[in-house]
N, CA, C and O atoms as CSV, one atom per row, in Angstrom:
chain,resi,resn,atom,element,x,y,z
A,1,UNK,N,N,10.698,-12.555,-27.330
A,1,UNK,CA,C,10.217,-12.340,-25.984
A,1,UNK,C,C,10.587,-10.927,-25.538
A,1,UNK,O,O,11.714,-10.485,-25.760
A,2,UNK,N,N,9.841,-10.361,-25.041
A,2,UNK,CA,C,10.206,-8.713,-24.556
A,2,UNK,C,C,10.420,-9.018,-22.712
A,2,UNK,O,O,9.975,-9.660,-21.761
A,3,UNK,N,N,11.312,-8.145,-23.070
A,3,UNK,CA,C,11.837,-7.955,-21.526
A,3,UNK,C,C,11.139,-6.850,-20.481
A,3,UNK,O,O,10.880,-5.734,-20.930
A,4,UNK,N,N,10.904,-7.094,-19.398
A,4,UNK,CA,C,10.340,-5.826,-18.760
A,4,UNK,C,C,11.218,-4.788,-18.469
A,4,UNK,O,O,12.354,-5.061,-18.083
A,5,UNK,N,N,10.857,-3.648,-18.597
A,5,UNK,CA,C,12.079,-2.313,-17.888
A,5,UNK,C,C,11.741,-2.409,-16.503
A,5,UNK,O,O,10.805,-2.821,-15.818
A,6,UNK,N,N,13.442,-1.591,-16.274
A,6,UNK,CA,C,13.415,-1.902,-15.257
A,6,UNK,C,C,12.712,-0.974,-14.017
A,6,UNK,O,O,12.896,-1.238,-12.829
A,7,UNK,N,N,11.795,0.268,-14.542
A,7,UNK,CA,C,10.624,0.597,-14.106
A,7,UNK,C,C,9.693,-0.408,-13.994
A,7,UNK,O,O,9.567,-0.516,-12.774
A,8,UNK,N,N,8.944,-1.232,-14.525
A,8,UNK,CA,C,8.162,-2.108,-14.430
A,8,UNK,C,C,8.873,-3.000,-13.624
A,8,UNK,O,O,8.343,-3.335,-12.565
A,9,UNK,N,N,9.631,-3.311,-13.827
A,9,UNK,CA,C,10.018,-4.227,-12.139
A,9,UNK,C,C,9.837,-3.712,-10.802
A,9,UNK,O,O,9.509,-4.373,-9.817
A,10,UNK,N,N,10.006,-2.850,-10.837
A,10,UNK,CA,C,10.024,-2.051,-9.726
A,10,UNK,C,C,8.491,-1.723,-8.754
A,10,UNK,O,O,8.123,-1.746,-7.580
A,11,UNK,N,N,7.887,-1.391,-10.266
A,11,UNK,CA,C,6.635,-1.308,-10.056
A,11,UNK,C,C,5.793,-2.542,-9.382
A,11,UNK,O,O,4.994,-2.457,-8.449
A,12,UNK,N,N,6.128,-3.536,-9.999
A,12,UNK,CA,C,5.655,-4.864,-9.823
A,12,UNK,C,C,5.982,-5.312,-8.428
A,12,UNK,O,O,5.110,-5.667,-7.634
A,13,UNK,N,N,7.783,-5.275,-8.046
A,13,UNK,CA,C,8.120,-5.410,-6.541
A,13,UNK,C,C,7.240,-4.061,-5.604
A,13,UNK,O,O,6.886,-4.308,-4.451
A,14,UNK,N,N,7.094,-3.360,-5.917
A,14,UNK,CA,C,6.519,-2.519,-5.068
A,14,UNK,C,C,4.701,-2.576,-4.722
A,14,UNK,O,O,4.026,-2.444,-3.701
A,15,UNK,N,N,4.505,-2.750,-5.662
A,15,UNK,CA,C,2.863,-3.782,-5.643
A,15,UNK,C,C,2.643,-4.826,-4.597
A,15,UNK,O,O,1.723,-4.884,-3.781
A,16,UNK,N,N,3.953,-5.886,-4.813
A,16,UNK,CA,C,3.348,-6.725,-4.272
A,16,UNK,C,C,3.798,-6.496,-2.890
A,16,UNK,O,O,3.151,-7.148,-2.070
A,17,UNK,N,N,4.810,-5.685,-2.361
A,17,UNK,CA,C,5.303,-5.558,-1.279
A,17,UNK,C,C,4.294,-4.587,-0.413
A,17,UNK,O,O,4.581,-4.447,0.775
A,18,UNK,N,N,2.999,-3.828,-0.981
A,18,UNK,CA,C,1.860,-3.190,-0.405
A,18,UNK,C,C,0.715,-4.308,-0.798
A,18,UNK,O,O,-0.013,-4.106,0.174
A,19,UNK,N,N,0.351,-4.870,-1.199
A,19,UNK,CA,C,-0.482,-5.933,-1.117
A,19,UNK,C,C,-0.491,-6.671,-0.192
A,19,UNK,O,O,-1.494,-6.990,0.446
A,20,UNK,N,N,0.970,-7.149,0.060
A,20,UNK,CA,C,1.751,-8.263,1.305
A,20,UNK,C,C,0.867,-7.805,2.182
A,20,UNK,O,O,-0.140,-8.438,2.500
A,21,UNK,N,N,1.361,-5.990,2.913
A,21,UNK,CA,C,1.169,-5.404,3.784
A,21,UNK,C,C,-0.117,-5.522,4.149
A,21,UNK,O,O,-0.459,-5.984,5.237
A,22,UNK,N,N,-1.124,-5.001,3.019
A,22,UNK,CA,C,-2.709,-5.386,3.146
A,22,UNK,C,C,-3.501,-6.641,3.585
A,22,UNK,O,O,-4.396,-6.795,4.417
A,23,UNK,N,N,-2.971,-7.347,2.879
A,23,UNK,CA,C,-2.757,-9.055,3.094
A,23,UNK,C,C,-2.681,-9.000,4.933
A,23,UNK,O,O,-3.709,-9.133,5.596
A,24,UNK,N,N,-1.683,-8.845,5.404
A,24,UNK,CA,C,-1.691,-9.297,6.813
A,24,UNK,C,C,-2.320,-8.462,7.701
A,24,UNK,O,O,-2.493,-8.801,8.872
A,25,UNK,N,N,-2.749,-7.207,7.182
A,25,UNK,CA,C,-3.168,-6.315,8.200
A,25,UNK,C,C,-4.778,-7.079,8.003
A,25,UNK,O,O,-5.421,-7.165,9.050
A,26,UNK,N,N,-5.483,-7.659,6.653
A,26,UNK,CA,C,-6.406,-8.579,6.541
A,26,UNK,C,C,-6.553,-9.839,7.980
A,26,UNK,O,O,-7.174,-9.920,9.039
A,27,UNK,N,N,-5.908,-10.370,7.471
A,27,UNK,CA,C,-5.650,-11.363,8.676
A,27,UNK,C,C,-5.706,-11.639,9.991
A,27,UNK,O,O,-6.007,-12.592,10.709
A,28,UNK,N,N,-5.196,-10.143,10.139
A,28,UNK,CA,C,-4.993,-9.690,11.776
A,28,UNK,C,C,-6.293,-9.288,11.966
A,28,UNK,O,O,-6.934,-9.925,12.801
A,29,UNK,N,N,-6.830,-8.395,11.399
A,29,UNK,CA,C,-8.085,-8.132,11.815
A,29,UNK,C,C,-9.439,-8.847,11.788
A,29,UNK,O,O,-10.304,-9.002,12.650
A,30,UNK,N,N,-9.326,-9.265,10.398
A,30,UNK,CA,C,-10.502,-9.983,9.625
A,30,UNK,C,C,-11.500,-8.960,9.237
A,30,UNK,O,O,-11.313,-7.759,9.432
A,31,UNK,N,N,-12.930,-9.620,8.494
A,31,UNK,CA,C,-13.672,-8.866,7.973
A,31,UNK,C,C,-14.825,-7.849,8.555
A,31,UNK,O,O,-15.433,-8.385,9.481
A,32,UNK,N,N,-15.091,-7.079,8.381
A,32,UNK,CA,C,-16.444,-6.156,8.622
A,32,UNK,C,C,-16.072,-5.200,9.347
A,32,UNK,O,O,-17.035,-4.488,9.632
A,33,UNK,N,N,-14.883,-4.761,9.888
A,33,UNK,CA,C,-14.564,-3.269,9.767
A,33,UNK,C,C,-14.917,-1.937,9.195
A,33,UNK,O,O,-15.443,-1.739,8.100
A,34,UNK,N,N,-14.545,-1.018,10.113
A,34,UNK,CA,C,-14.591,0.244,9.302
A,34,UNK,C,C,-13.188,0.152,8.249
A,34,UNK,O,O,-12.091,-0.406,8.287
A,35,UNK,N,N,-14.001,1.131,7.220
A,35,UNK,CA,C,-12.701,0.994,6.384
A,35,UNK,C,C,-11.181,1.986,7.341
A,35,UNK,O,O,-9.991,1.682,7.256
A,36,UNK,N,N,-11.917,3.432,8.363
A,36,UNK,CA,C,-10.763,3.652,9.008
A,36,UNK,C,C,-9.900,2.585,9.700
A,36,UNK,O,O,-8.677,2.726,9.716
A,37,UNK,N,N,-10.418,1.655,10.202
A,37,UNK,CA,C,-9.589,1.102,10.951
A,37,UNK,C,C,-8.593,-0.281,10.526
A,37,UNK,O,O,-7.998,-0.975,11.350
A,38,UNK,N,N,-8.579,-0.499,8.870
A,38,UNK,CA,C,-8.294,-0.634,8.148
A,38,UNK,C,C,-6.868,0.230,7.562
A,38,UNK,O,O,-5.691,-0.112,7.451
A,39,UNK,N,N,-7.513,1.341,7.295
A,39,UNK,CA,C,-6.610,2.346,7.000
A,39,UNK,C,C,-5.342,2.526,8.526
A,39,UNK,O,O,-4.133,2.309,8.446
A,40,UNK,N,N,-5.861,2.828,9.389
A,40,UNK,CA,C,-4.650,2.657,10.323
A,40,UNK,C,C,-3.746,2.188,10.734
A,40,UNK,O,O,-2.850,2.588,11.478
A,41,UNK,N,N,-4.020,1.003,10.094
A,41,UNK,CA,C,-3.493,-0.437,10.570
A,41,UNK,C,C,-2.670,-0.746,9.523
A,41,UNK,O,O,-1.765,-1.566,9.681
A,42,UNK,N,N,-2.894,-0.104,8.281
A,42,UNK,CA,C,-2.394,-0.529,6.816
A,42,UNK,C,C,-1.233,0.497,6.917
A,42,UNK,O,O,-0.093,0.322,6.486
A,43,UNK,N,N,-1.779,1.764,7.656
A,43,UNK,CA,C,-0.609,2.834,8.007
A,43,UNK,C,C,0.577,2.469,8.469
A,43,UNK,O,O,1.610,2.660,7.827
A,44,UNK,N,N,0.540,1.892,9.659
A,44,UNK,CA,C,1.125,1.807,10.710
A,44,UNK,C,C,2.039,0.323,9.804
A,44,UNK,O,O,3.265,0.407,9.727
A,45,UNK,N,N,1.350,-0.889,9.209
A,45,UNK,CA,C,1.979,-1.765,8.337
A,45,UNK,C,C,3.355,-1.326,7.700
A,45,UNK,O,O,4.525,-1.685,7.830
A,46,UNK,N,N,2.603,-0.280,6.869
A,46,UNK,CA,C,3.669,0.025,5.817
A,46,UNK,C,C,5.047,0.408,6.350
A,46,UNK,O,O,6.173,0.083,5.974
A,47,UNK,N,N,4.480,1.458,7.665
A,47,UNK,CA,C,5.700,1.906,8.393
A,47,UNK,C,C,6.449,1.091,8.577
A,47,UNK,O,O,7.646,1.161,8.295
A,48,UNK,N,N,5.884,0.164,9.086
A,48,UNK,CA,C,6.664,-1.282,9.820
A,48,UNK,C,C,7.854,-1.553,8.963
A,48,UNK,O,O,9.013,-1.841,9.265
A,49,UNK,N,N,7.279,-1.391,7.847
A,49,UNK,CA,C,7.668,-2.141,6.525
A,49,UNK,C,C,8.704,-1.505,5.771
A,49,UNK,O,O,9.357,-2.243,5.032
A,50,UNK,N,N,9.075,0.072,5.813
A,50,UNK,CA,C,9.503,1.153,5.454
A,50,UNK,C,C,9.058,0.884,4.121
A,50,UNK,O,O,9.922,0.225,3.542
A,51,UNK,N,N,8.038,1.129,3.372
A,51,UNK,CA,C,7.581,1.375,2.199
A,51,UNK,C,C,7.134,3.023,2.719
A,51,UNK,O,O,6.508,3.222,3.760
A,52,UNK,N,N,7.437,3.769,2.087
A,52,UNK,CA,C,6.861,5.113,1.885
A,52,UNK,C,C,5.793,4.966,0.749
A,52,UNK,O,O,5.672,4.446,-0.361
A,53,UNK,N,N,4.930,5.882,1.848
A,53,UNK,CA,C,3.350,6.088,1.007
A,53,UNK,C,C,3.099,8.014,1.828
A,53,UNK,O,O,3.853,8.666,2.552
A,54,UNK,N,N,1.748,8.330,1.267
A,54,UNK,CA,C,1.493,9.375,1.876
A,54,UNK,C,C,-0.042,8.943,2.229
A,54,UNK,O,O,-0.743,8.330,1.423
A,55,UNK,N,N,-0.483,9.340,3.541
A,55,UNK,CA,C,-1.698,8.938,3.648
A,55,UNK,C,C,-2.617,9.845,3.133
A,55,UNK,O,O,-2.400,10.965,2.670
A,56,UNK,N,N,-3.884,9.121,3.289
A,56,UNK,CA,C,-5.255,10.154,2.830
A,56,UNK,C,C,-5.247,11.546,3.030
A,56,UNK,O,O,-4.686,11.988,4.033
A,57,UNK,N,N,-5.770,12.282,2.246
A,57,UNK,CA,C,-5.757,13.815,2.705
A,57,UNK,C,C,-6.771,14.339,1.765
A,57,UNK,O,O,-7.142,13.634,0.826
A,58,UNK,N,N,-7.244,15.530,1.953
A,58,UNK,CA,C,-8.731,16.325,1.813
A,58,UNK,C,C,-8.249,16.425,0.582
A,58,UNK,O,O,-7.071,16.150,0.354
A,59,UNK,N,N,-9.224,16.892,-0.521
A,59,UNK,CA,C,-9.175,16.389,-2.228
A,59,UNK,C,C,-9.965,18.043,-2.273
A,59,UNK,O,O,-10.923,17.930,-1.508
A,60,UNK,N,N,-9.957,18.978,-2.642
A,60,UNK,CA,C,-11.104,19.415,-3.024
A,60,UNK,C,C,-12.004,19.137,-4.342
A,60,UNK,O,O,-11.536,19.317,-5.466
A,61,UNK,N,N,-13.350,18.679,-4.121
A,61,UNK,CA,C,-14.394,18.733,-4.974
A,61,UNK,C,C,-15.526,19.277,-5.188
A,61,UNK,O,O,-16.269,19.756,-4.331
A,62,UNK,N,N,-15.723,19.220,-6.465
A,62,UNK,CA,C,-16.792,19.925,-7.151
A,62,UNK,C,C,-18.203,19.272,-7.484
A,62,UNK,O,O,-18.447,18.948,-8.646
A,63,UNK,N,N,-19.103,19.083,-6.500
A,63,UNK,CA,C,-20.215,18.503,-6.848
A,63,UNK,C,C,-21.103,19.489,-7.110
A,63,UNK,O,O,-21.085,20.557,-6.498
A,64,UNK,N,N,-22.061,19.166,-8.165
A,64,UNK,CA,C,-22.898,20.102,-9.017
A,64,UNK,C,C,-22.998,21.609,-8.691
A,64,UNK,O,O,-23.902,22.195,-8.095
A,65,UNK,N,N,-21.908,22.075,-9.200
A,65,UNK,CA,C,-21.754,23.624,-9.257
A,65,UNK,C,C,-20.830,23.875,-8.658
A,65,UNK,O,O,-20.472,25.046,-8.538
C-alpha cells in the first residue's frame, strides 16, 4: 500500500476546504448568476475562512498576432 506525502495531504485538505467554501457560497445564492457575483462572494468566503488565495487579475494575451 503506498502512503500519501505529506504534500498531497495537504493538497487534498486544502481542496476540500475551497470546495466547502464554494459549496456554501452555492447555497446561499443558488443558480443563474453572474459568474462575478459568484466570484465575490467566493472572495469574501474564503476570507471568512482565512484560506489565502489571490484573486483574478488581467493575464496578458495573444490572440491571432
Amino acid at each position: 500500500m503506498m502512503r500519501a506525502s505529506v504534500a498531497t495531504l495537504e493538497v487534498n485538505k486544502t481542496t476540500e476546504m475551497v470546495i466547502g467554501a464554494a459549496i456554501e457560497v452555492h447555497r446561499h445564492l443558488g443558480p443563474g448568476l453572474l459568474e462575478s457575483a459568484y466570484e465575490d462572494c467566493l472572495c469574501h468566503e474564503l476570507t471568512l475562512r482565512k484560506i489565502t488565495f489571490k484573486p483574478q487579475f488581467p493575464l496578458p494575451v495573444s490572440y491571432k498576432g
